[in-house]
N, C-alpha and C positions, 0 to 999 in steps of 0.2 A: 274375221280378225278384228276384234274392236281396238280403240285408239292407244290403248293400254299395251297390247299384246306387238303396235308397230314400234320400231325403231325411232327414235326422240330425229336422228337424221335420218334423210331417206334417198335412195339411189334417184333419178328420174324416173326411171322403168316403177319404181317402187311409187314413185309420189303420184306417175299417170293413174295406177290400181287405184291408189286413196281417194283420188278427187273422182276418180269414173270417166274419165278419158277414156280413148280408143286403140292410144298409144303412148309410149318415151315418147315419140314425133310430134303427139299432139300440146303435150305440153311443153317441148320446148319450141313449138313454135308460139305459143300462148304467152310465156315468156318473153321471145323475142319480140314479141309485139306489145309486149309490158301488160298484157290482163292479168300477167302473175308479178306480182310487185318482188325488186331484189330484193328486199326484205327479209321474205321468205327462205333467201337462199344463202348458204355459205359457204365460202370456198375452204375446201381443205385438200390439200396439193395440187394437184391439176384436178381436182373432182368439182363439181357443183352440188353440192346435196342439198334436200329438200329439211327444212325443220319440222316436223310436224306439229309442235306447240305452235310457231308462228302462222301454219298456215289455219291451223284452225281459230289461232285470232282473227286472220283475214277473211275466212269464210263468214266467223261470226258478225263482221263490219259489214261485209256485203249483204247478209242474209237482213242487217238491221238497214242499211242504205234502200234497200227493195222493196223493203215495207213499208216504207219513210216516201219511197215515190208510187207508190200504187195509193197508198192512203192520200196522197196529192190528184194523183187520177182520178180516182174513184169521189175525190170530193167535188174537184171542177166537172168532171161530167154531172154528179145529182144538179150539181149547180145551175149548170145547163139547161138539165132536160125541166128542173121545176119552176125557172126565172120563164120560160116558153111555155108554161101551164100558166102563169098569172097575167 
């Protein structure tokens, strides 16, 4: 099902499939420990549903924050390993 084809909100049980979780359990403990920002979430009666526009904002920040520090890795180490070759 592409991103098109989900619900703009999404159940937990619905948002764990999207991200590829294991479980609803898994992401609301991910949640609870804040790796999933409330952002994400909004209350509608006693439900918590997932946005799916938001969270794929958020994956997009992280997928950019990741490469922002491996690109920092990956420079300190060359740095490393060619300041000990001269």
């Amino acid at each position: 099902m592409t991103a098109q084809q989900q619900p703009r909100l999404m159940t937990t049980e619905q948002a764990a499939v999207y991200l590829g979780l294991p479980s609803s359990g898994a992401s609301r403990q991910k949640k609870s420990k804040g790796h999933i920002p409330e952002s994400v979430t909004r209350k509608v009666g006693g439900s918590v549903l997932y946005d799916r526009v938001a969270l794929d904002k958020w994956l997009d920040e992280q997928e950019a924050r990741y490469r922002c520090f491996m690109h920092l890795v990956y420079r300190t180490v060359y740095q490393a390993v060619y300041r000990r070759a001269d």
